[in-house]
C-alpha positions as CSV (number, residue, x, y, z in Angstrom):
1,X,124.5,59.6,49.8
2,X,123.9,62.4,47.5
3,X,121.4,65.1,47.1
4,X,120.8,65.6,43.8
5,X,116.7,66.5,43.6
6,X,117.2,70.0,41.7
7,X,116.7,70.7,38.1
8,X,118.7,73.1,36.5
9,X,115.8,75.6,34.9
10,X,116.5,79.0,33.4
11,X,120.2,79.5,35.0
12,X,119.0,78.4,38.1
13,X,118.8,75.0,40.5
14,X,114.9,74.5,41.1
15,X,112.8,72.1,43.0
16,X,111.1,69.6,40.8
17,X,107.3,70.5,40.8
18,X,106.4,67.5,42.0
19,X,109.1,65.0,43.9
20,X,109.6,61.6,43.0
21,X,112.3,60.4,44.2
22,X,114.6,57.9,42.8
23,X,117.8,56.4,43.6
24,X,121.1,56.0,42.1
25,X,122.8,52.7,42.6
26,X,126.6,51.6,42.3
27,X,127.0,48.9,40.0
28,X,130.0,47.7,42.0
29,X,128.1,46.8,45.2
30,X,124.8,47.5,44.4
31,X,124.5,50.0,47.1
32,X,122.1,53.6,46.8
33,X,124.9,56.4,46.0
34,X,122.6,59.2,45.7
35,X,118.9,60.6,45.4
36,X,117.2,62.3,42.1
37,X,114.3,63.6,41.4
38,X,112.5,62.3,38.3
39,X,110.8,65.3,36.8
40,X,107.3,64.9,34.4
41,X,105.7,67.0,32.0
42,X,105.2,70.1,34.0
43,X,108.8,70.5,34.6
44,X,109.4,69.3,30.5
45,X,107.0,72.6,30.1
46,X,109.0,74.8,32.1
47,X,112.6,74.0,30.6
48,X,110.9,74.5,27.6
49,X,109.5,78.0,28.2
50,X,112.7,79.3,29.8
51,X,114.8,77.7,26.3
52,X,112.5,79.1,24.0
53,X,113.0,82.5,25.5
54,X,116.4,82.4,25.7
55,X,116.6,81.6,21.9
56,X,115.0,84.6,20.8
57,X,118.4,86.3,21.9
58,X,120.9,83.7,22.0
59,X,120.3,82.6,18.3
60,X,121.4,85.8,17.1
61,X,125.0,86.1,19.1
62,X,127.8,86.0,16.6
63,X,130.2,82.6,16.3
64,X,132.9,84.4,18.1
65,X,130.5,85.3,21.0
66,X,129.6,81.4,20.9
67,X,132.9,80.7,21.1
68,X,133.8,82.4,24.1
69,X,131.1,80.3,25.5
70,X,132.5,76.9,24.5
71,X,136.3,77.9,25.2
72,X,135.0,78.7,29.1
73,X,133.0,75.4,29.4
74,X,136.3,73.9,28.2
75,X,138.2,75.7,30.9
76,X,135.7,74.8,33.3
77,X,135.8,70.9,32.4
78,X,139.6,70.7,32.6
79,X,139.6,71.9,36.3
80,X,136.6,68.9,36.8
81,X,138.1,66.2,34.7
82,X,139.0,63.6,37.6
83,X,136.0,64.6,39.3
84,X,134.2,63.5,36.3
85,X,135.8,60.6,36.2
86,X,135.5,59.3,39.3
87,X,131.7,59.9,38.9
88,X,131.6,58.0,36.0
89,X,132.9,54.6,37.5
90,X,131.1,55.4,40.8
91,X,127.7,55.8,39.1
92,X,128.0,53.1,36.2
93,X,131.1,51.2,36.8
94,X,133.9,52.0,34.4
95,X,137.1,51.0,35.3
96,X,138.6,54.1,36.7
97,X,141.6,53.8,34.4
98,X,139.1,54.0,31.7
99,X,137.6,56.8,33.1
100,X,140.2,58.6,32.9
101,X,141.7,58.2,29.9
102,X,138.5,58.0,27.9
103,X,135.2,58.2,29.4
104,X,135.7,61.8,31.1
105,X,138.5,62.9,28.5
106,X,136.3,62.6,25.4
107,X,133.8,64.9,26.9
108,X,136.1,67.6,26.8
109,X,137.5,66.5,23.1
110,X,133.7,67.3,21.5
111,X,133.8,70.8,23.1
112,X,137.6,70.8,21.9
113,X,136.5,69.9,18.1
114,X,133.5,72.0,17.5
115,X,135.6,75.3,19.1
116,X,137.6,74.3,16.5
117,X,135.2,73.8,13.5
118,X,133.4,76.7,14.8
119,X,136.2,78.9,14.2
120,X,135.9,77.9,10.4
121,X,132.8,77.5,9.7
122,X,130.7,79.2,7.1
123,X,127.0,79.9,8.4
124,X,126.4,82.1,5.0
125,X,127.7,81.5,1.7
126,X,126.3,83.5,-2.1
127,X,125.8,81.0,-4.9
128,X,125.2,83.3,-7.5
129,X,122.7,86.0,-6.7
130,X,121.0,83.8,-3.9
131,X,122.4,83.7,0.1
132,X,122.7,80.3,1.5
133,X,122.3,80.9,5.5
134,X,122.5,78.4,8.0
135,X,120.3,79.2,11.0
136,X,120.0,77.8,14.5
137,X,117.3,75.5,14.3
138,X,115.3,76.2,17.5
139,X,114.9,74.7,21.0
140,X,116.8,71.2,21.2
141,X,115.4,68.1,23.6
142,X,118.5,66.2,24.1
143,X,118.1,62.5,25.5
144,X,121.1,60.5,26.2
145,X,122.2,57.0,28.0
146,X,124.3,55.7,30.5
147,X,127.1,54.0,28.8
148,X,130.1,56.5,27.6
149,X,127.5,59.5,29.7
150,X,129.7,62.3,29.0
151,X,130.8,61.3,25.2
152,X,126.8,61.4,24.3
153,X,126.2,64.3,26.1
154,X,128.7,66.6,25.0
155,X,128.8,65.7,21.6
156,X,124.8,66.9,21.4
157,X,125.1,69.9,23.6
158,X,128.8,71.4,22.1
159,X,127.2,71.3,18.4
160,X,123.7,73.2,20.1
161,X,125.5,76.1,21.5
162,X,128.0,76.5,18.8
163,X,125.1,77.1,16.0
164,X,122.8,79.1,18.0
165,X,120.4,76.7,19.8
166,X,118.8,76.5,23.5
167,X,118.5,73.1,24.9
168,X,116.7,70.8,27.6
169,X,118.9,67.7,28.5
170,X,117.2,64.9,30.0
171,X,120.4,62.4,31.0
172,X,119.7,58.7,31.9
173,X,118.0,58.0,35.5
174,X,121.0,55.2,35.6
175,X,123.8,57.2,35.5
176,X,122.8,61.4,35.8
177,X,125.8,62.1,38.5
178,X,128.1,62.6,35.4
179,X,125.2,65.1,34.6
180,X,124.8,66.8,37.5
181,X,128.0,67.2,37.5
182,X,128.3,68.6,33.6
183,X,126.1,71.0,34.6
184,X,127.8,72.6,37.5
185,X,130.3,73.1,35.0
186,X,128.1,74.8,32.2
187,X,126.7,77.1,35.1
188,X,130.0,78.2,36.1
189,X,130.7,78.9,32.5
190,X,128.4,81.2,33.1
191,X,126.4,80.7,30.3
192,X,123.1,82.8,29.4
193,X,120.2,81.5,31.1
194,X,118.0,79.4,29.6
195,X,120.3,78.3,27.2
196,X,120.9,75.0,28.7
197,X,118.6,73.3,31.1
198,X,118.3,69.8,32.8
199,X,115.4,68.1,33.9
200,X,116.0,64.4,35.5
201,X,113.8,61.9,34.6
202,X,112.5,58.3,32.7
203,X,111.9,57.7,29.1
204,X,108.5,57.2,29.5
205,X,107.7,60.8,31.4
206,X,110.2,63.0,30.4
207,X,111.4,61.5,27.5
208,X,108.1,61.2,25.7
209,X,107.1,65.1,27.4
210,X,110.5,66.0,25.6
211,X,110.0,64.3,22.2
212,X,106.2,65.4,22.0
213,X,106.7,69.3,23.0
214,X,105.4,71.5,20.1
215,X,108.4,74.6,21.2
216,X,110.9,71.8,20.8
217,X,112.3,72.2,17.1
218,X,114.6,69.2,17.2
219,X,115.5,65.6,19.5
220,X,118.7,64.3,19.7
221,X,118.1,60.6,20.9
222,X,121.0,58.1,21.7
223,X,119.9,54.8,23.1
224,X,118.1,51.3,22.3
225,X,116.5,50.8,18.6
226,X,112.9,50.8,20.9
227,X,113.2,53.5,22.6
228,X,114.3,55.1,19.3
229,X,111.4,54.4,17.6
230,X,109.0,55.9,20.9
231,X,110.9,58.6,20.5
232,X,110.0,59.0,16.5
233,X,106.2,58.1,17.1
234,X,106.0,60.9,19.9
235,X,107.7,63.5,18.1
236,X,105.6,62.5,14.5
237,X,102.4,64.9,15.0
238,X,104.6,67.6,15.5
239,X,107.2,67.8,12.8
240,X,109.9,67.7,14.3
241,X,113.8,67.0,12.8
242,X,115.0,63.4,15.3
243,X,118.2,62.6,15.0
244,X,119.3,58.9,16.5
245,X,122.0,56.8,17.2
246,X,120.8,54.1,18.0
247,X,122.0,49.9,18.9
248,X,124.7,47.7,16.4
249,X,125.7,44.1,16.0
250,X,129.3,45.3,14.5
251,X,130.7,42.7,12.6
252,X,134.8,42.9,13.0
253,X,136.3,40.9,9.4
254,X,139.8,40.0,10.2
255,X,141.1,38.3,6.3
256,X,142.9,35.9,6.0
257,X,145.9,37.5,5.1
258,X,146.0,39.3,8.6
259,X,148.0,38.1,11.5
260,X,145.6,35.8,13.4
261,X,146.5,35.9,16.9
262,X,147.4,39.7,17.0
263,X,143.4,40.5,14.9
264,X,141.9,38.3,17.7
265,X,143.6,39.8,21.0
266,X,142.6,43.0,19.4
267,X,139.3,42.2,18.8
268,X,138.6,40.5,22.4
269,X,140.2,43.6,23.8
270,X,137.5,45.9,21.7
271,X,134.4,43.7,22.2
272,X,135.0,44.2,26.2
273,X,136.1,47.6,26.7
274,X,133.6,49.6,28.8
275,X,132.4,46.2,30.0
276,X,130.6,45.9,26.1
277,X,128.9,48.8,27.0
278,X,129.5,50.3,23.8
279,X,126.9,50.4,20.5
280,X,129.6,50.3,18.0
281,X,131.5,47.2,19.8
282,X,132.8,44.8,17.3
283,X,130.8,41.8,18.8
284,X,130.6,39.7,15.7
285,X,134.1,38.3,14.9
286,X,134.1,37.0,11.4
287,X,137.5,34.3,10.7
288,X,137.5,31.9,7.7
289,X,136.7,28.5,8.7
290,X,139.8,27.2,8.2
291,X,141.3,29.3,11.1
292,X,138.1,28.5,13.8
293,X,139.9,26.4,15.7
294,X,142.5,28.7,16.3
295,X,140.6,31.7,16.6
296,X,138.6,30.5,18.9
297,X,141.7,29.5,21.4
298,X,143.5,32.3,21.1
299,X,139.5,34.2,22.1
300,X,139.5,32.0,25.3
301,X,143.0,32.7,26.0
302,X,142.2,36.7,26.0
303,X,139.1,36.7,27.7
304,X,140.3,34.8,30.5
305,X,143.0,36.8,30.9
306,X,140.6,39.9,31.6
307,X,141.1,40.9,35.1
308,X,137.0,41.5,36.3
309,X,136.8,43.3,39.4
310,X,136.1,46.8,41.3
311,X,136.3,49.8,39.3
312,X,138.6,51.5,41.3
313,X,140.8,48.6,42.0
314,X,144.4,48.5,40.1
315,X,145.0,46.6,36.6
316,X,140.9,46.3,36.8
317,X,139.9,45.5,32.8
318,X,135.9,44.8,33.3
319,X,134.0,47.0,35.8
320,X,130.2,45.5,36.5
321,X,127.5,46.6,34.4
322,X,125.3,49.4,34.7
323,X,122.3,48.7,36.2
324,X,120.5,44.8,37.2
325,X,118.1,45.4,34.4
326,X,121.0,45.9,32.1
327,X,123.0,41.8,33.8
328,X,119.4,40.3,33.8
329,X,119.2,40.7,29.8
330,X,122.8,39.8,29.3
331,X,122.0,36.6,31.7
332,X,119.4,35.8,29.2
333,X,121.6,36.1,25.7
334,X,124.1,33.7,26.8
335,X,121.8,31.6,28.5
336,X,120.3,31.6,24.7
337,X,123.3,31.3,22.9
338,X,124.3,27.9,24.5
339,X,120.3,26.7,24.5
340,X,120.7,27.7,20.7
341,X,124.3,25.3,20.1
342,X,126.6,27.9,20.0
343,X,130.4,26.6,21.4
344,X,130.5,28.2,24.8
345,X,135.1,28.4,24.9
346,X,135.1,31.1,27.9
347,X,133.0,32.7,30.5
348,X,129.1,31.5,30.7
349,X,126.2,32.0,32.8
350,X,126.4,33.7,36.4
351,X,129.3,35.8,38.0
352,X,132.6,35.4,38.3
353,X,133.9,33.0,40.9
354,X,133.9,34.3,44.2
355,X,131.4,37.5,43.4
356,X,128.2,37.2,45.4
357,X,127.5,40.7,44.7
358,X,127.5,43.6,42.0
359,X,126.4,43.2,38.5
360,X,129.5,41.8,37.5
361,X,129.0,38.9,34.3
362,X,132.1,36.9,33.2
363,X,133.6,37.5,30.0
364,X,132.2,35.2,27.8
365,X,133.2,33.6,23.9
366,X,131.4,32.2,21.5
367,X,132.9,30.1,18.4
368,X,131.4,28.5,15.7
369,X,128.4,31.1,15.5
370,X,125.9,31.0,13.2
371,X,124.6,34.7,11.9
372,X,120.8,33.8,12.4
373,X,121.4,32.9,16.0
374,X,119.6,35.3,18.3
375,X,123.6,36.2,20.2
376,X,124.1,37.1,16.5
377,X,121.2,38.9,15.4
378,X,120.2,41.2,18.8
379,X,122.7,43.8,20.4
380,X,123.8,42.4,24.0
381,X,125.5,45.5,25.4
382,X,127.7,43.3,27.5
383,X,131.2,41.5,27.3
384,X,129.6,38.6,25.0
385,X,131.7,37.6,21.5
386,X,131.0,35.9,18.8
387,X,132.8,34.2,16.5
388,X,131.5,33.1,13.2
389,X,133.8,31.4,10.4
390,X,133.4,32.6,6.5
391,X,134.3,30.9,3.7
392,X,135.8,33.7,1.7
393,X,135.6,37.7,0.9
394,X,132.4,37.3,-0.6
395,X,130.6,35.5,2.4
396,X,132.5,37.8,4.8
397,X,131.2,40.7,3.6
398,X,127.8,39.5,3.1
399,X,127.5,38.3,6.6
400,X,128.8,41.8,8.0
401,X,125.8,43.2,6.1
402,X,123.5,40.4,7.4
403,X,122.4,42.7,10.0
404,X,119.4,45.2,11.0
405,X,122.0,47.4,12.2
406,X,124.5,49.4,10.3
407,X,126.3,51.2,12.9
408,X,130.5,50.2,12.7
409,X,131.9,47.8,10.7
410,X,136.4,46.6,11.3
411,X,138.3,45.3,8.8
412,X,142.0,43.6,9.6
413,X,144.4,43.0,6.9
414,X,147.9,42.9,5.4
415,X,147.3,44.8,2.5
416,X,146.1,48.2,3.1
417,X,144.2,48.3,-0.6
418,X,142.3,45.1,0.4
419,X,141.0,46.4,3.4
420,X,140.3,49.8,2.2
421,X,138.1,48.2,-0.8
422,X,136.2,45.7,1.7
423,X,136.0,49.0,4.1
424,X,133.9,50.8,1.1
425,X,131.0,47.5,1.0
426,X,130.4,47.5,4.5
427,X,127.1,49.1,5.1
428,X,127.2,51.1,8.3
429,X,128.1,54.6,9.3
430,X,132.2,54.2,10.3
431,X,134.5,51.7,9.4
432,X,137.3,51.4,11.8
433,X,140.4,49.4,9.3
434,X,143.3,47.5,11.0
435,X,142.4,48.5,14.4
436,X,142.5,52.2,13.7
437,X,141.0,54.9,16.5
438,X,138.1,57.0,16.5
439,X,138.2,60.8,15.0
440,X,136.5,63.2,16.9
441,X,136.9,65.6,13.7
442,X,134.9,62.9,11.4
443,X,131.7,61.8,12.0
444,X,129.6,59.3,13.8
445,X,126.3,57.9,13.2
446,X,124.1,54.5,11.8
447,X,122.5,53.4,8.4
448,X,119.6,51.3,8.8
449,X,118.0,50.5,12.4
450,X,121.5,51.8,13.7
451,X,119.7,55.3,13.4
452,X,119.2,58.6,11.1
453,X,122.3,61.7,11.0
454,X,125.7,62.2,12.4
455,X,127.6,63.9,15.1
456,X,131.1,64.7,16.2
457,X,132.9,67.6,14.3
458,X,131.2,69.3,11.5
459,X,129.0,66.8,10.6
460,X,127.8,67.1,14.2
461,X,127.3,70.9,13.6
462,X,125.1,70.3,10.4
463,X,122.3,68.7,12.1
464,X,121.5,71.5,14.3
465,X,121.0,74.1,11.6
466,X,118.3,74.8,9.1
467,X,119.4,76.3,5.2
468,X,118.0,78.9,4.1
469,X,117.6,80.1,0.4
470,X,117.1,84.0,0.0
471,X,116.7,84.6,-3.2
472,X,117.8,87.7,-4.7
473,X,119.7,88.5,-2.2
474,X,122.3,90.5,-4.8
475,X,121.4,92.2,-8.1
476,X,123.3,90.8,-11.0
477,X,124.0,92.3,-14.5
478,X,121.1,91.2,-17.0
């Protein structure tokens, strides 16, 4: 068991002002792992104080200073990176080869890509006789999940020092070891106090002390579309700027030009990685009816040959999920699908065969969906597909669309100019075509209930700065 009660509070590891403690469980066996504290509004208050005074110094260091900053964190993080990603799979059950190559790796990539747009980047720029100057935009509340921990939090916290801002990070209650652990490392980076700050804690306490703070400038929320919109309310009376990425229902159109069987494995693969952990997760599979039948074999085929078991265990695919909160919902939604007629072709209700404990769910296909059934209309965040035939390009793309959300959209095809034109109709923030990879240098965000701005790279940057106009700034020639 850990000991992880201290909040990280101007440079420093503090006592929370009032203990409440909580414990951290391991998906895997659903034993206690380690001991928080969850904070409240007192300690919100503090973190607060101690960033607002460290931004009346830290806003005005120079880009190279701030890069110094980021290129020791970076430094830092590479000598931690198995650490990391061991406590990633220990604390919300990863497969550790996952962990590894992604989950504690793309931490390190957002640090990597802002020091690299920061290096570039123009924070003042004359149009005419007027300056336009981009300004840190105050103290940041940053309030991130459990399912890719270290991809949510760096990509908030990298972006906040490199334009000038102070920050309190409150990190999910499920998973904060990953946290705990990030901020070891910003402390060794010996970073000015105040600047960053951590205070444990649940949505409703610190979350809502966070997003209602009249000293905090800005929130940066990544989570559920509900918690989302708490977070929106609470900031309101304020004024605040809230940026959120938020759930998705991705549809994934594989044309009928593309090569079935290959577009299907592929898109199994995608839907389960991380367990289905993942907001952008192509979990709507559109085929053309003709090919159902097929599609729907080759689906079975691939997700019963996902090897479910320990996170640490060898040629492991599909970890457990997060939390028993997180299997009792998933429970429900395919207990829903098959009350609601979809065709159950792999996995189903319960756990695997043989696992009495751990929140382990079995990798589970749907064919034959239709898009107004509730497994196609509400986000699952668990290894749940469905498949749902179109007629042609017209229906496929207005079924992808069909959706609240707006967050990824995938396109499969022979011809590069078909899927690049379907690519351009599909309304959410990225478009992933013919199975291509994520760019940390682009951007990442939702239309619709999927959320409101982008982060990664110098999109990312963008949202933590305010423009100003100074007029006159030059005399010009009448």
């Amino acid at each position: 068991m850990k000991e992880c009660r201290h909040f990280y509070i101007d440079g420093k590891w503090v006592k929370p002002i009032k203990a409440f403690d909580f414990r951290v469980i391991n998906p895997a066996d659903e034993i206690p792992i380690a001991t928080i504290s969850l904070g409240g509004a007192a300690d919100v208050d503090k973190a607060v104080a101690a960033a607002k005074h460290a931004f009346e110094s830290y806003s005005e260091t120079s880009p190279e200073e701030r890069l110094v900053f980021l290129e020791r964190i970076i430094e830092v993080y590479k000598s931690k990176i198995d650490e990391m990603a061991e406590t990633i799979s220990l604390e919300m059950g990863a497969p550790l080869t996952l962990s590894r190559a992604a989950q504690a790796p793309v931490g390190l990539a957002h640090f990597s890509e802002i020091a690299k747009a920061l290096r570039h980047f123009k924070f003042e720029e004359l149009q005419g006789s007027t300056l336009m100057r981009k300004e840190p935009i105050g103290v940041c509340g940053l309030i991130t999940p459990w399912n890719w921990p270290m991809n949510q939090i760096a990509c908030k916290v990298a972006p906040a020092l490199a334009a000038g801002c102070t920050m309190v990070l409150k990190p999910s209650e499920i998973a904060p070891l990953s946290a705990y652990l990030f901020t070891q490392i910003l402390h060794e980076a010996d970073l000015p106090p105040g600047v960053f700050n951590m205070v444990n804690g649940d949505g409703p306490a610190v979350g809502s002390a966070i997003s209602s703070h009249p000293d905090v400038a800005m929130v940066s929320f990544t989570g559920s579309s509900r918690a989302g919109v708490a977070v929106a309310l609470a900031a309101a009376p304020s004024v605040k700027r809230v940026t959120q990425e938020l759930g998705g229902k991705s549809a994934n159109i594989i044309l009928d030009d593309a090569d079935l069987e290959n577009a299907v494995k592929e898109g199994v693969q995608a839907c389960f990685r991380n367990t289905g952990q993942s907001c952008n997760a192509p979990t709507r599979m559109l085929v053309p009816r003709s090919k159902m039948t097929d599609a729907a074999a080759v689906a079975k085929l691939a997700a019963e040959a996902t090897s479910v078991g320990d996170p640490f265990t060898k040629g492991t695919n599909l970890g457990p999920l997060a939390s028993k909160a997180q299997f009792e919902r998933v429970q429900l939604s395919i207990k829903k699908g098959i009350e609601e007629g979809a065709e159950l072709v792999a996995g189903g209700p319960g756990r695997p065969e043989g696992v009495s404990k751990g929140y382990y769910v079995k990798p589970t296909v749907f064919a034959r969906v239709r898009n107004d059934m509730t497994i196609a209309r509400e986000e699952i965040f668990g290894p749940v597909l469905c498949i749902i035939p179109y007629e042609d390009e017209e229906d496929a793309i207005r079924i992808a669309n069909d959706t609240p959300y707006g967050l990824s959209g995938f396109v499969t095809s022979g011809n590069i100019d078909r899927a690049r034109a379907v690519s351009k109709r599909i309304r959410s923030g990225n478009v992933h075509i013919n199975g291509a990879r994520l760019d940390f240098a682009g951007c990442f965000g939702g239309y619709k209930q999927s959320g409101n701005g982008r982060e990664w790279g110098e999109a990312g940057l963008e949202e933590f700065l305010e423009l100003k106009a100074v007029f006159g700034y030059t005399i010009q020639e009448k």
